[in-house]
Backbone bond lengths (Angstrom), bond angles and torsions (degrees), N, CA, C in turn:
res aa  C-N    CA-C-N  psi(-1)  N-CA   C-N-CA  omega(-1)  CA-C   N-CA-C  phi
1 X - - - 1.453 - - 1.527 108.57 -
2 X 1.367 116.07 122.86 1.329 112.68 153.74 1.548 145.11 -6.74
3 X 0.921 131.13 161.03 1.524 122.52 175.66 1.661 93.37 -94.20
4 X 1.650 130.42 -25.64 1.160 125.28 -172.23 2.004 109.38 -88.79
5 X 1.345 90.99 -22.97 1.773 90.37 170.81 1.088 122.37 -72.33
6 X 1.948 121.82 -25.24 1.435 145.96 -167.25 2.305 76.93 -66.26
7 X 1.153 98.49 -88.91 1.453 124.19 -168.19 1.560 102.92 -32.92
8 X 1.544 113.39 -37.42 1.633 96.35 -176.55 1.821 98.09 -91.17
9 X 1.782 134.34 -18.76 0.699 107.60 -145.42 2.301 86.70 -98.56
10 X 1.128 114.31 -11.56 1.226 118.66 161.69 1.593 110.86 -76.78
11 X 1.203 147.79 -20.98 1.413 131.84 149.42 1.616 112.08 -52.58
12 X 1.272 124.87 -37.32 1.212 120.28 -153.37 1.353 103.50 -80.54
13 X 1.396 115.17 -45.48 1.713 115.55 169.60 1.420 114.70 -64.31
14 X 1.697 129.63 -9.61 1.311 118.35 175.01 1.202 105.58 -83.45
15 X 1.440 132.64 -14.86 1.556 156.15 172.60 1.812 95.95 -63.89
16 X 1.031 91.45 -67.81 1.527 98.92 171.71 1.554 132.76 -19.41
17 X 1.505 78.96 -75.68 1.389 100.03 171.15 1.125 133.09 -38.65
18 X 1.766 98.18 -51.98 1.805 131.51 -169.53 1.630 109.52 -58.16
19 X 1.710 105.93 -36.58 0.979 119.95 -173.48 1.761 117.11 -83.94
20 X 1.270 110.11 -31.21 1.038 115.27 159.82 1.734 130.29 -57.69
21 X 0.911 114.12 -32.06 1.879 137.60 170.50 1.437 103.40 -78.12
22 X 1.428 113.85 -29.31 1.517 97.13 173.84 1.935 109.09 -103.54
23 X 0.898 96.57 6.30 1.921 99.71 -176.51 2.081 97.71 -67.59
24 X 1.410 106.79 125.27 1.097 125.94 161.52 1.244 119.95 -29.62
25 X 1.322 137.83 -61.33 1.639 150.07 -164.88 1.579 115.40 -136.12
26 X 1.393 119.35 173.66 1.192 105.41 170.96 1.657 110.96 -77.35
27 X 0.983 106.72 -48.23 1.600 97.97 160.65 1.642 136.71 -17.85
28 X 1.411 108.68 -58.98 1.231 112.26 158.76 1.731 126.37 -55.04
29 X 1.559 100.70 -52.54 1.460 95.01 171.46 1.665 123.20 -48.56
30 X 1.162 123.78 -35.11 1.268 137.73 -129.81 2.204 82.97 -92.48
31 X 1.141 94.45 -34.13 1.241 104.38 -166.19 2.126 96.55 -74.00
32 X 0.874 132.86 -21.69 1.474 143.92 150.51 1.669 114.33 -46.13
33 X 1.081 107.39 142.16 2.004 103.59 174.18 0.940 78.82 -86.04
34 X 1.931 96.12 129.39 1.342 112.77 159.78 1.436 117.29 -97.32
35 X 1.475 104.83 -11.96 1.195 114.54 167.80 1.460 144.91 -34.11
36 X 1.912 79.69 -49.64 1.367 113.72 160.42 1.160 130.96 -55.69
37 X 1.389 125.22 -44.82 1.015 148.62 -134.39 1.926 82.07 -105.93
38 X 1.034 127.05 -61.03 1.329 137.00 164.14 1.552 131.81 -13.27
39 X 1.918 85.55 -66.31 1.878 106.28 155.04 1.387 104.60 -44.96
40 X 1.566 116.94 -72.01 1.198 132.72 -132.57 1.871 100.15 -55.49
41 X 1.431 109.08 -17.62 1.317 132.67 -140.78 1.858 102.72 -101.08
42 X 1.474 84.36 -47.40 1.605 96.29 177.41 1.661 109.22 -76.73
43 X 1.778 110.94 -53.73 1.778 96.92 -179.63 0.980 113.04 -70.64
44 X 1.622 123.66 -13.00 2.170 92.91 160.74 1.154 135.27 -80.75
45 X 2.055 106.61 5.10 1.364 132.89 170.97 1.965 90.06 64.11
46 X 1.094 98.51 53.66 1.933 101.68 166.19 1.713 83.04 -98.16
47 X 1.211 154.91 -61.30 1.529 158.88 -176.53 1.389 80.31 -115.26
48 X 1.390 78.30 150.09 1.337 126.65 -160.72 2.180 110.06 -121.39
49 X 1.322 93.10 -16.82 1.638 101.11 179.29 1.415 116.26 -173.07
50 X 1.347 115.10 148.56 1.251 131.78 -161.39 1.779 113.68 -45.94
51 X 0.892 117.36 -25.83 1.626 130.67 -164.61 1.803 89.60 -92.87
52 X 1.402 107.23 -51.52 1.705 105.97 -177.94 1.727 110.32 -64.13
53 X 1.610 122.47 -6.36 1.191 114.80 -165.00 1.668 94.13 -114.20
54 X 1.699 119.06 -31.69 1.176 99.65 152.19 1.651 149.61 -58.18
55 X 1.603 106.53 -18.34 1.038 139.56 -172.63 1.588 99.01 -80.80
56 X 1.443 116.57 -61.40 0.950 122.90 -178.55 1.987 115.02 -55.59
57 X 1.266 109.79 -61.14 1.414 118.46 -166.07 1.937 89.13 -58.12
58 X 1.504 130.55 -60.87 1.788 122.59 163.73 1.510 106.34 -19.14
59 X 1.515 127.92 -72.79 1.219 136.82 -174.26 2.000 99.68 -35.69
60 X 1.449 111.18 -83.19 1.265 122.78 172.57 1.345 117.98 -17.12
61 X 1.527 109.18 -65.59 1.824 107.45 -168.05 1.982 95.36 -83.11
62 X 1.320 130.89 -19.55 1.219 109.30 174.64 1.506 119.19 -81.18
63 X 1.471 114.68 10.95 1.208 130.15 -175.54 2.016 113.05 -95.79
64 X 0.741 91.94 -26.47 1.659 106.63 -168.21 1.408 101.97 -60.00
């Protein structure tokens, strides 16, 4: 992959994200890759491991 696919394909999960923080219910979120949202979470090293990103994404949707 490109250095320009890296850059559009990390905007798109910050899109992701954005959209996820604004989803109405957990329902709505849930319907978002959270998967994504997971990655997106670990390569900016905000968590550091899978249990901290489940922990984290719970934190997120009980926040809304």
């Amino acid at each position: 992959m490109s250095y320009y696919g890296l850059i559009r394909k990390k905007k798109r999960t910050k899109n992701k994200l954005k959209s996820i923080k604004r989803a109405h219910s957990v329902g709505c979120a849930l319907l978002y890759e959270i998967k994504g949202i997971a990655d997106y979470l670990i390569s900016e090293r905000k968590v550091d491991e899978i249990k901290l990103v489940k922990k984290e994404m719970k934190g997120l949707l009980l926040r809304m």
